[in-house]
PyMOL Python script that loads the backbone (N, CA, C, O; Angstrom):
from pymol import cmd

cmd.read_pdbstr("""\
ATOM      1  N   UNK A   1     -27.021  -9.324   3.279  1.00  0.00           N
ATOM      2  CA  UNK A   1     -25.727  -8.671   3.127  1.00  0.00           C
ATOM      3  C   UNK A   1     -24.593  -9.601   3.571  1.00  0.00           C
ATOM      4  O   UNK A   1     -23.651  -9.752   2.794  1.00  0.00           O
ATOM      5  N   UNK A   2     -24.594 -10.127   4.542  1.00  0.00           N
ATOM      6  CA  UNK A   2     -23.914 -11.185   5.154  1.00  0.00           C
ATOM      7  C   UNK A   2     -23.519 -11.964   4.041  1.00  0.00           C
ATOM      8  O   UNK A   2     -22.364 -12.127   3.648  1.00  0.00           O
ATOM      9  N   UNK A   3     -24.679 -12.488   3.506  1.00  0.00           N
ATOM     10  CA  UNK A   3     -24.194 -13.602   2.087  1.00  0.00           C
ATOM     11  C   UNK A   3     -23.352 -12.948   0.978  1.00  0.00           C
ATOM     12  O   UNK A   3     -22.608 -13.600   0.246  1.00  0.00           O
ATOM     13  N   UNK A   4     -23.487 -11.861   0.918  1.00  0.00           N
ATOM     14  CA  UNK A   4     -22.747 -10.911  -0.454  1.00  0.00           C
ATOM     15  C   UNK A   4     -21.724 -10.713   0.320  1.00  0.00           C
ATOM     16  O   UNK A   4     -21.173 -11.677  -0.211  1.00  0.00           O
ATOM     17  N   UNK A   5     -20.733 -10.267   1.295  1.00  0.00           N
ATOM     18  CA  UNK A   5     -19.574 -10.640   2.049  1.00  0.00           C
ATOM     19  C   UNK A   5     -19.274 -11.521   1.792  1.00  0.00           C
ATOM     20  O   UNK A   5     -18.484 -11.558   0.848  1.00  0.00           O
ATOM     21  N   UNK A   6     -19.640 -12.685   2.368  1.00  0.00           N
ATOM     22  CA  UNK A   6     -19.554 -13.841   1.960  1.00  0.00           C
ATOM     23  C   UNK A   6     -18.443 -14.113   0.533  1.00  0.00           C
ATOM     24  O   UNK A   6     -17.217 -14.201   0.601  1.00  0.00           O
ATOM     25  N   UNK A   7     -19.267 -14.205  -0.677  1.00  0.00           N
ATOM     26  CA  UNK A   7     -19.576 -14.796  -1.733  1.00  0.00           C
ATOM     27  C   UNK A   7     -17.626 -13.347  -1.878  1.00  0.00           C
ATOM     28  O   UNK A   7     -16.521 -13.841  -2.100  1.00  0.00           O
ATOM     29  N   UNK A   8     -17.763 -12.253  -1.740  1.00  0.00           N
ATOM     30  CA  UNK A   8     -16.936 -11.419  -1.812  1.00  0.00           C
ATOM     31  C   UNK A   8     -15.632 -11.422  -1.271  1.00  0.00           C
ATOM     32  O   UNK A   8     -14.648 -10.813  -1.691  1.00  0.00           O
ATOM     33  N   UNK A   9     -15.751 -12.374  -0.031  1.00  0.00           N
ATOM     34  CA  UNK A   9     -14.334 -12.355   0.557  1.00  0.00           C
ATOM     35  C   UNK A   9     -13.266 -14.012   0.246  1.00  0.00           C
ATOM     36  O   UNK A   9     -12.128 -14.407   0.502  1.00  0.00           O
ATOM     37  N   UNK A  10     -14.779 -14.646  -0.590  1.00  0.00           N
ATOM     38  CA  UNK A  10     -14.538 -15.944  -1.240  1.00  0.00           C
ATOM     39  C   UNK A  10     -13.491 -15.833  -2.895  1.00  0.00           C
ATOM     40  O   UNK A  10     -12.744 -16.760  -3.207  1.00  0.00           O
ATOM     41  N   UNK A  11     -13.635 -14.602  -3.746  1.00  0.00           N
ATOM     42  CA  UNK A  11     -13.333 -14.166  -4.750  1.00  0.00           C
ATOM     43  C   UNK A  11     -12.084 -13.085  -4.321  1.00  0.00           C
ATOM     44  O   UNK A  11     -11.015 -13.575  -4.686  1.00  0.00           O
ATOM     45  N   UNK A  12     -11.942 -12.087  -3.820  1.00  0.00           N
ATOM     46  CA  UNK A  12     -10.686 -11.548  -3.224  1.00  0.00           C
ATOM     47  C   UNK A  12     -11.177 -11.379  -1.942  1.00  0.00           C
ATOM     48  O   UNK A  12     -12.160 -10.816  -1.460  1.00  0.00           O
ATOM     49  N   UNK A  13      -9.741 -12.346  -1.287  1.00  0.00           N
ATOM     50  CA  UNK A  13     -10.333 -12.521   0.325  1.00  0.00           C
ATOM     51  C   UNK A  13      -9.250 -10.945   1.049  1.00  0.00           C
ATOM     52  O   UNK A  13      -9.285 -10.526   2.206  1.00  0.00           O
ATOM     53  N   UNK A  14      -8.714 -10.600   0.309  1.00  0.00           N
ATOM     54  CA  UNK A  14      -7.606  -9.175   1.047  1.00  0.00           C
ATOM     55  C   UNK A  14      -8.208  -7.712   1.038  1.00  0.00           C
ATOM     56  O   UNK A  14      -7.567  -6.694   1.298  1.00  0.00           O
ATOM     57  N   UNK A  15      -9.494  -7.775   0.708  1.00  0.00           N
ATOM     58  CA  UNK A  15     -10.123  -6.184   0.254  1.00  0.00           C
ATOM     59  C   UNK A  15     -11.009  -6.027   1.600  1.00  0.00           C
ATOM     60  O   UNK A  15     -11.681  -6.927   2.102  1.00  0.00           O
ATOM     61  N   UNK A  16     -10.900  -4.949   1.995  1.00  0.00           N
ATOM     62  CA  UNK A  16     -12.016  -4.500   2.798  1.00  0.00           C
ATOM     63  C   UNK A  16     -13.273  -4.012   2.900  1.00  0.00           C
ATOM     64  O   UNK A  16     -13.572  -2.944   3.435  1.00  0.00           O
ATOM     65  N   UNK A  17     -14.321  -5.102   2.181  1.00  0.00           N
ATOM     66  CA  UNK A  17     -14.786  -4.781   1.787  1.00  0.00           C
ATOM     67  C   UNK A  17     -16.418  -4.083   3.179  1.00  0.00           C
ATOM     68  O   UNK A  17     -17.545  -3.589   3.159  1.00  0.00           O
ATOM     69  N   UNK A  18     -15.629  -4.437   3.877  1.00  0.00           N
ATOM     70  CA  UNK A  18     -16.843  -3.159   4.693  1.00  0.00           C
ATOM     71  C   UNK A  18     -16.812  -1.675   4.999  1.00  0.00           C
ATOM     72  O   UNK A  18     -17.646  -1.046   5.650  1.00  0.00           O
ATOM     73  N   UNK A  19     -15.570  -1.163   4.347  1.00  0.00           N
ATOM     74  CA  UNK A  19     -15.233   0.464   4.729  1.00  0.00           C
ATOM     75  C   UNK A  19     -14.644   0.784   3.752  1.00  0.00           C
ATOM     76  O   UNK A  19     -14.259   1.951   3.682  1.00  0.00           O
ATOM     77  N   UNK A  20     -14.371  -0.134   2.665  1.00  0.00           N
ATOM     78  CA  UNK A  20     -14.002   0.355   1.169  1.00  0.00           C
ATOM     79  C   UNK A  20     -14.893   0.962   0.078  1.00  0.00           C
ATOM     80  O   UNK A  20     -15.535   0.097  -0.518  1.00  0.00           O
ATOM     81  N   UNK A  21     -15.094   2.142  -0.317  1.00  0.00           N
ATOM     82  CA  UNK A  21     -15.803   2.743  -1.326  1.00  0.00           C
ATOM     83  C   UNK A  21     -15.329   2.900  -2.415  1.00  0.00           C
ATOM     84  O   UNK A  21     -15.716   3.907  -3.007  1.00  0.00           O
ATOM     85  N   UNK A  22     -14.170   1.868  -3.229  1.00  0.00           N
ATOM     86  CA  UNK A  22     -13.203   2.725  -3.879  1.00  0.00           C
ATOM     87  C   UNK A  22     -12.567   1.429  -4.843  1.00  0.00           C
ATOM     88  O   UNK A  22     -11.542   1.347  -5.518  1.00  0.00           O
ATOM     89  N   UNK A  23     -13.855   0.326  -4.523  1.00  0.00           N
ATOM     90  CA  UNK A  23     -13.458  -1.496  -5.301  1.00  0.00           C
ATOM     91  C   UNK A  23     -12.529  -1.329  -6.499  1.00  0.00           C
ATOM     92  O   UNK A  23     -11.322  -1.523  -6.644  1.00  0.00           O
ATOM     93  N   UNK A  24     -13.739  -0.797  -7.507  1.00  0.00           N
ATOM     94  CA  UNK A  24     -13.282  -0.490  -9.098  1.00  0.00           C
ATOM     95  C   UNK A  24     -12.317   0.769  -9.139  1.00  0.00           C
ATOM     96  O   UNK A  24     -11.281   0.612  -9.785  1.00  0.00           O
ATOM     97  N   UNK A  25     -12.492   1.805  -8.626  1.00  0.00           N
ATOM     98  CA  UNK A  25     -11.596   3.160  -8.750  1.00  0.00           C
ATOM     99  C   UNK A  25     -10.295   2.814  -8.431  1.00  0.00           C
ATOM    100  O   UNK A  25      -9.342   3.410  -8.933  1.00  0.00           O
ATOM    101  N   UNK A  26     -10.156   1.832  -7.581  1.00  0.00           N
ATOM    102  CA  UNK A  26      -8.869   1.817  -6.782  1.00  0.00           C
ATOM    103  C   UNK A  26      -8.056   0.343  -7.593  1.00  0.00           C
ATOM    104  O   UNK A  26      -6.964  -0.115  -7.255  1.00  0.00           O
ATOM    105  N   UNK A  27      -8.762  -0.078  -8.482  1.00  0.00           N
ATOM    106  CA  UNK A  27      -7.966  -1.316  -9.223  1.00  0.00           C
ATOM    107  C   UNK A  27      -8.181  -2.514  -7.604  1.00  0.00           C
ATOM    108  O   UNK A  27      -7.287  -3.318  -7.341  1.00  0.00           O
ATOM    109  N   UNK A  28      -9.102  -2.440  -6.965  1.00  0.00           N
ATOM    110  CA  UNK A  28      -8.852  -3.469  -6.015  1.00  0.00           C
ATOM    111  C   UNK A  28      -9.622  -5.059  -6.716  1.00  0.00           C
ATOM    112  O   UNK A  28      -9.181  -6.171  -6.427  1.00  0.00           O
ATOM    113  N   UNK A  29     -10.711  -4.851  -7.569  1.00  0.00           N
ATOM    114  CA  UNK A  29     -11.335  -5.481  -8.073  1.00  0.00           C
ATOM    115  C   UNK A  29     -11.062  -5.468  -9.372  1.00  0.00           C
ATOM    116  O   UNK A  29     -11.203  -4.385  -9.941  1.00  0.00           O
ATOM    117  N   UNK A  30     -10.549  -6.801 -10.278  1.00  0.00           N
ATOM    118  CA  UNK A  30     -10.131  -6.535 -11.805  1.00  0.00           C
ATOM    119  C   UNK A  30     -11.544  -6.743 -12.514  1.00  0.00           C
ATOM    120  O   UNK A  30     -12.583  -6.878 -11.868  1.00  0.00           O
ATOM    121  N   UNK A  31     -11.485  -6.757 -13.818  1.00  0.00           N
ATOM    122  CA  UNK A  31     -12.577  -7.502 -14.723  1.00  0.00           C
ATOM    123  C   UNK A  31     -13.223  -9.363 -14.631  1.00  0.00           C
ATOM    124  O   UNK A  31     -14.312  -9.934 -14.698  1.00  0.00           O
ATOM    125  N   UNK A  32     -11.745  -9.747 -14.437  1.00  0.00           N
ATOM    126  CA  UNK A  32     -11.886 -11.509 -13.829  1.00  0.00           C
ATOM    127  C   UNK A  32     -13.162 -11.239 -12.565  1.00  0.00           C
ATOM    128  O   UNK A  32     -14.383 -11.285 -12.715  1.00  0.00           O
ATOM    129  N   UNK A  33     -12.481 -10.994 -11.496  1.00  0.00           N
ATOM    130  CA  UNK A  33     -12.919 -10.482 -10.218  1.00  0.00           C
ATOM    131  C   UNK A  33     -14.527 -10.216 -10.285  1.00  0.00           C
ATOM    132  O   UNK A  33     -15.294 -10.821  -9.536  1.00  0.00           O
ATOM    133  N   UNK A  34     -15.064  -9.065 -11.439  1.00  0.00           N
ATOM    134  CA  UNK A  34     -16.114  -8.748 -11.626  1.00  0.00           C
ATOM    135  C   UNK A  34     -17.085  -9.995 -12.129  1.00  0.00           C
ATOM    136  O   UNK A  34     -18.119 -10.455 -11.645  1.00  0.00           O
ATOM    137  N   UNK A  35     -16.427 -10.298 -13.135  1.00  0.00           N
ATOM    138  CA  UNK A  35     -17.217 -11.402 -13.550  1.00  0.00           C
ATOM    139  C   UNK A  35     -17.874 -12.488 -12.767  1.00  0.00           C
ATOM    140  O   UNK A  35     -19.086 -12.690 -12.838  1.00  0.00           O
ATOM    141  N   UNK A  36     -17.119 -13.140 -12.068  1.00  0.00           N
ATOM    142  CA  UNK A  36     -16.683 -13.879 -10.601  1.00  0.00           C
ATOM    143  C   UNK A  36     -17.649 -13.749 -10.000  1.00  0.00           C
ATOM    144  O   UNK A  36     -18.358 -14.700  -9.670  1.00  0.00           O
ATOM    145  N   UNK A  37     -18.001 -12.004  -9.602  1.00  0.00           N
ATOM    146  CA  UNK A  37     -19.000 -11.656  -8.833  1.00  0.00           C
ATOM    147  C   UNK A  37     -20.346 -11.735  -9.433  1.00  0.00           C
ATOM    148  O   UNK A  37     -21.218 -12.554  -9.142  1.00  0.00           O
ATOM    149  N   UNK A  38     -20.400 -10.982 -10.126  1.00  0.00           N
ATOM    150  CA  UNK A  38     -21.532 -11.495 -11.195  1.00  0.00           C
ATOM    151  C   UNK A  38     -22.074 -12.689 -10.988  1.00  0.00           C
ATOM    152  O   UNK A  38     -23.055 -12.760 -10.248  1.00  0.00           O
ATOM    153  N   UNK A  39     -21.428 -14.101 -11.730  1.00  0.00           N
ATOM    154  CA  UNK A  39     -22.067 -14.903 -11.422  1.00  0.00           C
ATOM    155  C   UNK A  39     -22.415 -15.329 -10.636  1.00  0.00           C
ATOM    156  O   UNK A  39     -23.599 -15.665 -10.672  1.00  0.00           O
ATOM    157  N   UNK A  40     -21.464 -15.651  -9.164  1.00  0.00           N
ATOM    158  CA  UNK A  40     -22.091 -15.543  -8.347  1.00  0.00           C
ATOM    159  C   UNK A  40     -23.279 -15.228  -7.407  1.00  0.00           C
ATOM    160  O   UNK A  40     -23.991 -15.951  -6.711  1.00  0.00           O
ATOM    161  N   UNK A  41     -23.241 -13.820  -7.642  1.00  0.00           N
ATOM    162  CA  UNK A  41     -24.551 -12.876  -7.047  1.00  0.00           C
ATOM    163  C   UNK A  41     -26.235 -13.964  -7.976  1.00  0.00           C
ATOM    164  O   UNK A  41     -27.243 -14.507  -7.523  1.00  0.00           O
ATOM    165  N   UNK A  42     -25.586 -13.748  -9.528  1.00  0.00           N
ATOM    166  CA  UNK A  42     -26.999 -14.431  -9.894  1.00  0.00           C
ATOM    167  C   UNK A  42     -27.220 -15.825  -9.538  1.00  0.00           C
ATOM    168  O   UNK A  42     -28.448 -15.911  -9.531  1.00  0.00           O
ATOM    169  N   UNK A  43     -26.755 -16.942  -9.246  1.00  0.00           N
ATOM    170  CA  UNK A  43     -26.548 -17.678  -8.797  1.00  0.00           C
ATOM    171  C   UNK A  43     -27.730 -17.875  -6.889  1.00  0.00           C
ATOM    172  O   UNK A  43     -28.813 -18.434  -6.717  1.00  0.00           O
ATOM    173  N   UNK A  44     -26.912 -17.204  -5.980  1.00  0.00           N
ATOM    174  CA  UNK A  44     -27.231 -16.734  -4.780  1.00  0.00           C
ATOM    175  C   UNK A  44     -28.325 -15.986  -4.572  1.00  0.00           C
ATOM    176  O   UNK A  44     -29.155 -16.490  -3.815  1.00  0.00           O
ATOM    177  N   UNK A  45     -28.568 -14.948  -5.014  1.00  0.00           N
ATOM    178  CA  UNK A  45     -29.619 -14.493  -4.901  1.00  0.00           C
ATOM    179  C   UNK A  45     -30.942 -14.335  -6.328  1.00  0.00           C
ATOM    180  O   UNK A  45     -31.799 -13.455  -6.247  1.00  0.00           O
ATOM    181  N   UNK A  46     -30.919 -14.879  -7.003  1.00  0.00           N
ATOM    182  CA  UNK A  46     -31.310 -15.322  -8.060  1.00  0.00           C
ATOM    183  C   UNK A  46     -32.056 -14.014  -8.672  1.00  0.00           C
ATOM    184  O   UNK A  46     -33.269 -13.830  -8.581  1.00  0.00           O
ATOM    185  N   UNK A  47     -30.988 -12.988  -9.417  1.00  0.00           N
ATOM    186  CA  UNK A  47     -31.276 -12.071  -9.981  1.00  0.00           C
ATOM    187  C   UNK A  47     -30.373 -12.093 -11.340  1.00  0.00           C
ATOM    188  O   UNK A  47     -29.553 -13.009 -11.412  1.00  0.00           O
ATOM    189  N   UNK A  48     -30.447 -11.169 -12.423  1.00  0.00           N
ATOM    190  CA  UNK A  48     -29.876 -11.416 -13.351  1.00  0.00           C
ATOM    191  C   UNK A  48     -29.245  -9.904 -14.248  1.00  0.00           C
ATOM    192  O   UNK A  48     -29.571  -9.125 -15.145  1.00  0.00           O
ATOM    193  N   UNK A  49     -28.334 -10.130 -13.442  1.00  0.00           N
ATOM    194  CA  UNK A  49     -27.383  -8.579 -13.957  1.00  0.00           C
ATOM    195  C   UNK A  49     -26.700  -8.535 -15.260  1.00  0.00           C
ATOM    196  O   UNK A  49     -25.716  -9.211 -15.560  1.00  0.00           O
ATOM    197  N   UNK A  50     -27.228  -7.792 -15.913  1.00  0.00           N
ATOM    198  CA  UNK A  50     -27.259  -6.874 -17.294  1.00  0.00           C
ATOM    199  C   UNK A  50     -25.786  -6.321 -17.461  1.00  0.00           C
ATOM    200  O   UNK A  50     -25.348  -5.637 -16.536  1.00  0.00           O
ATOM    201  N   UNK A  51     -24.928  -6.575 -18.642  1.00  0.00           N
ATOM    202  CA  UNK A  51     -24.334  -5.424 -18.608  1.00  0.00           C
ATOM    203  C   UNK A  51     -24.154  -3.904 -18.672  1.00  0.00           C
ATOM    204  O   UNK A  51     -23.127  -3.229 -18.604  1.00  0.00           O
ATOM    205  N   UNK A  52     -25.443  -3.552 -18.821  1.00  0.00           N
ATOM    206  CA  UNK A  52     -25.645  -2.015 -18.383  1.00  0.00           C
ATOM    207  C   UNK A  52     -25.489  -1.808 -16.881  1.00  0.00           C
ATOM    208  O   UNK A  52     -25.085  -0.723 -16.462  1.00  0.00           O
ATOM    209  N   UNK A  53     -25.834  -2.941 -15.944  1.00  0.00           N
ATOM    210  CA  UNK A  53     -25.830  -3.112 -14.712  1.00  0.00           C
ATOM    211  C   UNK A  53     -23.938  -3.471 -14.167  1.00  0.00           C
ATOM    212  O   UNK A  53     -23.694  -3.945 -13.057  1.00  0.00           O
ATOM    213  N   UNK A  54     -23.336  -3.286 -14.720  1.00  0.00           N
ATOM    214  CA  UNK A  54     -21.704  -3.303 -14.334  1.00  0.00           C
ATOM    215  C   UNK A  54     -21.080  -2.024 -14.809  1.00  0.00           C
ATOM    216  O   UNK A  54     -20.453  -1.800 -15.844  1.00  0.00           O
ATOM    217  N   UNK A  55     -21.393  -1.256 -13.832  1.00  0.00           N
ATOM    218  CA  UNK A  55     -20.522   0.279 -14.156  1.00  0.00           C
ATOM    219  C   UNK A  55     -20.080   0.277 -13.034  1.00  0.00           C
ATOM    220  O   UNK A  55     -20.825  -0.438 -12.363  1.00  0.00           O
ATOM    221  N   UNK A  56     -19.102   0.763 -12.296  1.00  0.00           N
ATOM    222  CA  UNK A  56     -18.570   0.771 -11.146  1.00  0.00           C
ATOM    223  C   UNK A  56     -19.331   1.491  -9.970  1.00  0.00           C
ATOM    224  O   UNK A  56     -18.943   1.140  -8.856  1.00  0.00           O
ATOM    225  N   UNK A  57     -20.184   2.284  -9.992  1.00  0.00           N
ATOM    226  CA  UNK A  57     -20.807   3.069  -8.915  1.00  0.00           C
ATOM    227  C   UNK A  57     -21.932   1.947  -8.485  1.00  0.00           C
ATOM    228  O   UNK A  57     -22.826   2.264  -7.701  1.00  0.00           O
ATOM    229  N   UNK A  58     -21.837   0.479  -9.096  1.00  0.00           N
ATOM    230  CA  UNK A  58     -22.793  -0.488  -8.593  1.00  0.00           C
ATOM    231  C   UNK A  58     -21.440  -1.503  -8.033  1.00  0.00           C
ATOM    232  O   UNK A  58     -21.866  -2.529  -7.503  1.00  0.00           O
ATOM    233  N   UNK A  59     -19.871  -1.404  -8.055  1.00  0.00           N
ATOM    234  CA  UNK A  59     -19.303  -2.437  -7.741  1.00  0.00           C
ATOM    235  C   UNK A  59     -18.239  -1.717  -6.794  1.00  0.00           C
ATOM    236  O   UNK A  59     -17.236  -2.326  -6.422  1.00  0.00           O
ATOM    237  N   UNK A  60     -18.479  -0.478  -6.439  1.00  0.00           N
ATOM    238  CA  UNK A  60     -17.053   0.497  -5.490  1.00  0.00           C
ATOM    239  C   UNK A  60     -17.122   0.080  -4.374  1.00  0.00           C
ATOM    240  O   UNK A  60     -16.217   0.162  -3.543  1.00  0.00           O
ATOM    241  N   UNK A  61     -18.404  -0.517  -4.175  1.00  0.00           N
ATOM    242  CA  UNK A  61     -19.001  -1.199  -2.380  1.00  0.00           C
ATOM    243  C   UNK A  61     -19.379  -2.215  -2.344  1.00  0.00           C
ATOM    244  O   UNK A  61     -19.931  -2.823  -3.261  1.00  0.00           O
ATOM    245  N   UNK A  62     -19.084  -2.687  -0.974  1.00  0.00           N
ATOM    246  CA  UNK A  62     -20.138  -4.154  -0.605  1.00  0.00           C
ATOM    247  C   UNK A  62     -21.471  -3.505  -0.711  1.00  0.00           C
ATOM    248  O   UNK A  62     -22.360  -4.014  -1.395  1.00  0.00           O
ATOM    249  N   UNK A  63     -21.674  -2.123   0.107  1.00  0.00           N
ATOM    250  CA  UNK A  63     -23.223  -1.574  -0.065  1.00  0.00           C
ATOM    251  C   UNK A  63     -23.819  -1.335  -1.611  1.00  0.00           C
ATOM    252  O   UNK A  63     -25.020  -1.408  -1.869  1.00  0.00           O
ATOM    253  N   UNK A  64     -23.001  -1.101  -2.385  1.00  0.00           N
ATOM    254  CA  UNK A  64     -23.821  -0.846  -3.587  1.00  0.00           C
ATOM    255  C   UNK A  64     -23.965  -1.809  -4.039  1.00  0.00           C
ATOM    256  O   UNK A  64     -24.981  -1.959  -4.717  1.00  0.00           O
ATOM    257  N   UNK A  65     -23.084  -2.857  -3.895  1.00  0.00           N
ATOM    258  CA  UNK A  65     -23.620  -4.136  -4.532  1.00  0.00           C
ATOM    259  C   UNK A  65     -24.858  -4.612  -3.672  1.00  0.00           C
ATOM    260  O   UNK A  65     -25.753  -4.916  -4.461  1.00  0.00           O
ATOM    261  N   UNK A  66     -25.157  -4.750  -2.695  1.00  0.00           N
ATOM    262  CA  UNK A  66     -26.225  -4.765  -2.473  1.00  0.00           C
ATOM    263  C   UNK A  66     -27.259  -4.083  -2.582  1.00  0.00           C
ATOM    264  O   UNK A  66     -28.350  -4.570  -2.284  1.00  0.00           O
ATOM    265  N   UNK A  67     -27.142  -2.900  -3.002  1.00  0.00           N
ATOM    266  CA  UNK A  67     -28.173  -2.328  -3.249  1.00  0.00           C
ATOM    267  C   UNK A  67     -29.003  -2.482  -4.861  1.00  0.00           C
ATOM    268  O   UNK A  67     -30.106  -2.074  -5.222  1.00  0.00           O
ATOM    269  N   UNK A  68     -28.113  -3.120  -5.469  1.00  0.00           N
ATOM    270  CA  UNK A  68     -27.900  -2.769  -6.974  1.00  0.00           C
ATOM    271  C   UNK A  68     -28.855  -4.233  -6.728  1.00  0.00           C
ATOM    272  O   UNK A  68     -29.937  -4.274  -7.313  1.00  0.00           O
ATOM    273  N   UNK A  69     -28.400  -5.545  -5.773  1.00  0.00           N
ATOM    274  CA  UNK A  69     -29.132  -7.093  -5.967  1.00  0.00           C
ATOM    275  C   UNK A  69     -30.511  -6.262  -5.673  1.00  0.00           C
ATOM    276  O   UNK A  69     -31.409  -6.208  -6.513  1.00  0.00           O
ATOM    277  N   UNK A  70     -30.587  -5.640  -4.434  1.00  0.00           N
ATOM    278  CA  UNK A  70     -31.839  -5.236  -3.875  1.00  0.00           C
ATOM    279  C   UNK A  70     -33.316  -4.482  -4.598  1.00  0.00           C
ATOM    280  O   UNK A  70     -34.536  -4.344  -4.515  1.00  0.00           O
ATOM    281  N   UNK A  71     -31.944  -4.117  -5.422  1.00  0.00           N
ATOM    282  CA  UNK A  71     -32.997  -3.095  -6.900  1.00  0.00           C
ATOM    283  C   UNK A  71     -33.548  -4.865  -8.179  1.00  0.00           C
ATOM    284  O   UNK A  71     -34.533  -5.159  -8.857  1.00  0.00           O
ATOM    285  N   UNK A  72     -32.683  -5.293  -7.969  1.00  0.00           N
ATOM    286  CA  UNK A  72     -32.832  -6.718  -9.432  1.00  0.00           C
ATOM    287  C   UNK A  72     -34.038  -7.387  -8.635  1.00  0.00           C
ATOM    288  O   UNK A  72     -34.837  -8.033  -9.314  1.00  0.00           O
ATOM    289  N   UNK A  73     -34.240  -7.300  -7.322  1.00  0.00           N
ATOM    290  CA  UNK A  73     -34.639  -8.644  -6.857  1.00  0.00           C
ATOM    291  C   UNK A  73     -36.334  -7.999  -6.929  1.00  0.00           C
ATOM    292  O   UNK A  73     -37.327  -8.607  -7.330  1.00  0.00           O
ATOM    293  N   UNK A  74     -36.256  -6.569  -6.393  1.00  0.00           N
ATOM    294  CA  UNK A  74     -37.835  -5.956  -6.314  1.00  0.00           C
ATOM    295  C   UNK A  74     -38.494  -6.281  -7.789  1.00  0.00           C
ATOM    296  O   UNK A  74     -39.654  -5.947  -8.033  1.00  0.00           O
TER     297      UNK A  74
END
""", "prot")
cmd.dss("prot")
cmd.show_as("cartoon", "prot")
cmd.util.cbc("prot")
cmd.orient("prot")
């Protein structure tokens, strides 16, 4: 999780992303932004996210994004 912070505060460093539930809903994260993350994540943790896998209830959190790598990686 540490590393997905990381990689997250490297791409928009102004979001909070430890008590924010609200990334995509709230316009805090654009489409650029997403992408960004995306590659990243596959990159880092060497999983490979789908666009069926970018709906926002996998990008509103630092936790769901980890949960979402945690689901790619099993």
């Amino acid at each position: 999780m540490e590393k997905l912070l990381e990689i997250l505060e490297d791409i928009q460093p102004e979001a909070d992303y430890e008590n924010c539930t609200t990334l995509i809903d709230d316009g805090i994260l654009d489409s650029f932004a997403i992408l960004s993350i995306v590659s990243e994540l596959e990159d880092a943790f060497g999983v490979s996210i789908t666009p069926a896998e970018i709906i926002p209830e996998n990008f509103n959190s630092a936790q769901a994004l980890w949960n979402m790598v945690e689901r790619l990686q099993a």
